[in-house]
C-alpha positions in Angstrom: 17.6 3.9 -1.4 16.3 7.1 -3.1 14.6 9.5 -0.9 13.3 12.7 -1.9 11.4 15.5 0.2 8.8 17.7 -0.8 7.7 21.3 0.7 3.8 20.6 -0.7 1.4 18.0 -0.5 0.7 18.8 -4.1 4.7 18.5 -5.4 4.7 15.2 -3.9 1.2 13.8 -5.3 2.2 14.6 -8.7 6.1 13.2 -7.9 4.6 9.7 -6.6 1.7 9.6 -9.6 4.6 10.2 -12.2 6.3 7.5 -11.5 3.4 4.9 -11.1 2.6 6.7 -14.6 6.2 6.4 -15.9 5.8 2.7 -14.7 2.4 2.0 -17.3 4.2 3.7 -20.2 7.7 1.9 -20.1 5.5 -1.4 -19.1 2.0 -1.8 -20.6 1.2 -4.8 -18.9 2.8 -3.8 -15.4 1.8 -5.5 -12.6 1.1 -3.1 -9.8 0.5 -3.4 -5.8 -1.6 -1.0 -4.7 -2.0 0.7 -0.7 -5.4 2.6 0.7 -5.4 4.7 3.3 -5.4 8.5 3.5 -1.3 8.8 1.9 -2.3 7.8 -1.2 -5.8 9.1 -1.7 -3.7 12.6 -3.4 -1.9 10.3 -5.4 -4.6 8.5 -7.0 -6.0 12.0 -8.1 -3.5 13.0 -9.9 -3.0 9.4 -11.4 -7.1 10.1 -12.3 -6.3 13.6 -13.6 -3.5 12.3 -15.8 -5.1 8.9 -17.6 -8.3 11.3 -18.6 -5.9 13.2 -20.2 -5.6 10.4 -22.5 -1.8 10.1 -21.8 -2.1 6.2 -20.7 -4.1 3.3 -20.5 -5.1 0.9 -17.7 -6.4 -1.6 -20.1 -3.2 -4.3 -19.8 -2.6 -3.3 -16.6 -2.9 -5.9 -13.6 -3.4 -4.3 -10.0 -2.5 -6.6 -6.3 -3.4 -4.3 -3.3 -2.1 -4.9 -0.2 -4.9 -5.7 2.2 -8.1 -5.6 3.2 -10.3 -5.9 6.5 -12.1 -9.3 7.5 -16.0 -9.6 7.8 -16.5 -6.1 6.9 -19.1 -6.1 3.5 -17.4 -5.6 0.1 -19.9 -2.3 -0.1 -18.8 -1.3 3.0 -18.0 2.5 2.7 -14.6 1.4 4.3 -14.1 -1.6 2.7 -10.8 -1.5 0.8 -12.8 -2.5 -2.3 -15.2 0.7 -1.6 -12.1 2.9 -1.2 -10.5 1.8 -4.7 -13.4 2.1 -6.6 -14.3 5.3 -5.3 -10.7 6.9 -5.8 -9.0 4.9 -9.3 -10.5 1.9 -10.0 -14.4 3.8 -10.9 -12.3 6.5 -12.6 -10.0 4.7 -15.3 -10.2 1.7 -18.0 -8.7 -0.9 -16.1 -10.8 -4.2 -16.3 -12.7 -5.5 -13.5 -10.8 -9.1 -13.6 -7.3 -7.3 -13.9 -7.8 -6.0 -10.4 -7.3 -7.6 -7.4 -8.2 -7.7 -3.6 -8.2 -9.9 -0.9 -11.4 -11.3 0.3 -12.3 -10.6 3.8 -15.8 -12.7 3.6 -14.1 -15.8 2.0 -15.4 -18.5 4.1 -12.0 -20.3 4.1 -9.5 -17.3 5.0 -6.2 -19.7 4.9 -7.6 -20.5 1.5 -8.1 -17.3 0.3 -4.3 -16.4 1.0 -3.4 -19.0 -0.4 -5.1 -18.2 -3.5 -3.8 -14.5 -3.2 -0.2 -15.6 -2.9 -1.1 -18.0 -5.9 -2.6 -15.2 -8.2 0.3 -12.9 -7.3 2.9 -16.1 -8.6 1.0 -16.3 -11.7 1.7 -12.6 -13.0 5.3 -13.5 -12.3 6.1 -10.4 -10.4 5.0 -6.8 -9.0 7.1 -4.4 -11.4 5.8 -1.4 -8.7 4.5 -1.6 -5.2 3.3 1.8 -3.6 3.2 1.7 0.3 2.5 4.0 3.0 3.7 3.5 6.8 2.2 2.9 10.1 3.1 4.8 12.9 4.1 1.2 14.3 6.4 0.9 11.2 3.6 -1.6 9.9 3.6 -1.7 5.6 0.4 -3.5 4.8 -0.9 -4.4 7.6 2.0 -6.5 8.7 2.5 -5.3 12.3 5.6 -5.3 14.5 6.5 -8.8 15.6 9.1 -11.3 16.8 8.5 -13.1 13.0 6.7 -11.8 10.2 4.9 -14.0 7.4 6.1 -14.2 4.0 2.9 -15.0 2.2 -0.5 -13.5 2.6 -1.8 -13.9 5.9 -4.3 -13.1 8.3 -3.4 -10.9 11.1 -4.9 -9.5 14.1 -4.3 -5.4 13.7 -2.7 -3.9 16.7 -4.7 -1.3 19.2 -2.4 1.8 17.5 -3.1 0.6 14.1 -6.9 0.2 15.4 -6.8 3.6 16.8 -5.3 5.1 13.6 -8.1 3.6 11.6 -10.7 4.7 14.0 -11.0 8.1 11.9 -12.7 6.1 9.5 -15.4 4.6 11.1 -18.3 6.0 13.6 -15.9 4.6 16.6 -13.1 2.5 17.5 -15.6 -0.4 18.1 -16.8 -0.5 14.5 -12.8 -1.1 13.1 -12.2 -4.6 12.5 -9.7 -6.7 14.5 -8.6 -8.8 11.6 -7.6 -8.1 8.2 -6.2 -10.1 5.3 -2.2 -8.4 4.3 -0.1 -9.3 1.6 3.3 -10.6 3.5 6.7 -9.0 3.9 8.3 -11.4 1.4 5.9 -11.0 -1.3 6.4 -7.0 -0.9 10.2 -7.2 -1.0 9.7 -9.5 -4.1 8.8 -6.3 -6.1 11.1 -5.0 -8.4 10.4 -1.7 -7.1 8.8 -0.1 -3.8 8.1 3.4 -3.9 6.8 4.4 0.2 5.4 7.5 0.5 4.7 9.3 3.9 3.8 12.4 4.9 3.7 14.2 8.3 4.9 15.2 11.2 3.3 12.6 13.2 5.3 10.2 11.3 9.0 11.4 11.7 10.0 9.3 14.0 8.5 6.1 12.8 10.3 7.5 9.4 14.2 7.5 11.1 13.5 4.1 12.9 12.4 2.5 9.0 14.8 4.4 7.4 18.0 4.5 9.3 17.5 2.4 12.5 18.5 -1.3 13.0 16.4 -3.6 10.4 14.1 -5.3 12.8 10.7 -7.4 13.2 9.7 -5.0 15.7 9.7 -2.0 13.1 8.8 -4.0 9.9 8.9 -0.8 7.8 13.0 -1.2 8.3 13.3 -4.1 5.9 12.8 -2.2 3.4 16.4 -1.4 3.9 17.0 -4.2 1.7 15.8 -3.9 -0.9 18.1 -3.4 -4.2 15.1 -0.2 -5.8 13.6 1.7 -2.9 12.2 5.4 -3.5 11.6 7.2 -0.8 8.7 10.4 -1.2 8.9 12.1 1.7 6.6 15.7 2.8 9.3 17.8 4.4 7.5 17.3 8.4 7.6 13.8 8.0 11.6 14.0 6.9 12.3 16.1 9.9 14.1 13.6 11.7 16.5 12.3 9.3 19.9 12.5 9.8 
């Protein structure tokens, strides 16, 4: 485990887009997992800011991301597919069949997942996965439990996570109480996993993934692990470290 710490939002954007960058350049074809959410949104920017500099290309490039709500429209402004058009996928040349999502309107959802997992098998492997972290210690939307799923899955989303969310939405009502989420297995099948978190909000949830007992009940702490995990870290949300 690598972890690094960063005194600016800005340091730590451009740290976590360098190495998804680094990633394209060493592997053309890379297979990447992609997370939503508001950790990565800086990330993605700088990714943007970069590729229009003409230093990379998307074009062999094939993208998994994590999860995405069910029965909310694909156009939904907080659909998962809304949020990565609006912050990479409208921005860069990275064809529309090389990108991935779940399908929260499929109308046979144990299908769907299983078609997920199948896609996922078919690229061989995820060279990079980016994740952020729950304050439940939930990566994807794979919440704390007494088991967690290996495959894709569909999950009912905890009241915290449901809270979190709410920000999003007009109110807590509107969030979905299902979503689709790539599973724990397939995540630690990457070659690399490169978490970012930021805040102070988050410190605690940090040390228990980080340096408490690997656990269902915080399933952040698997990432323990695994053999290439980077750690970005804003200096609040490493406060509690040892």
């Amino acid at each position: 485990m690598n972890i690094l710490t960063f005194d600016s939002d800005a340091k730590l954007n451009e740290a976590a887009a360098n190495i998804i960058i680094g990633q394209i350049q060493t592997t053309p074809r890379a297979v990447l997992g992609l997370a939503t959410g508001g950790t990565p949104v800086g990330i993605y920017k700088q990714v943007v800011k970069e590729f229009e500099r003409g230093m990379f290309s998307f074009r062999n490039v094939t993208t998994f991301n994590l999860d995405e709500y069910v029965n909310i429209p694909v156009d939904h402004p907080e659909s998962y597919h809304s949020y990565m058009k609006s912050h990479l996928f409208g921005q860069i040349d990275l064809p529309a069949a090389q990108c991935h999502i779940p399908d929260g309107n499929a109308a046979d959802l144990a299908e769907e997942c299983r078609r997920y997992d199948e896609a996922i098998e078919l690229e061989g492997q995820i060279d990079l996965q980016l994740l952020g972290l729950g304050h439940n210690g939930h990566i994807g939307f794979n919440e704390p439990a007494h088991a967690l799923t290996k495959g894709t899955h569909i999950v009912g989303l905890a009241q915290e996570t449901r809270e979190a969310n709410a920000r999003f939405f007009d109110s807590i009502d509107d969030v979905p109480k299902q979503a689709l989420t790539m599973g724990v297995g397939t995540i630690l099948k990457a070659k690399k996993i490169l978490l970012v978190v930021k805040g102070a909000d988050k410190a605690d949830i940090v040390k228990s993934s980080l340096q408490g007992p690997i656990t269902t009940d915080v399933p952040a702490s698997l990432l323990q692990t695994h053999p290439n995990l980077i750690v970005l870290l804003d200096n609040a949300a490493a406060g509690k470290l040892a």
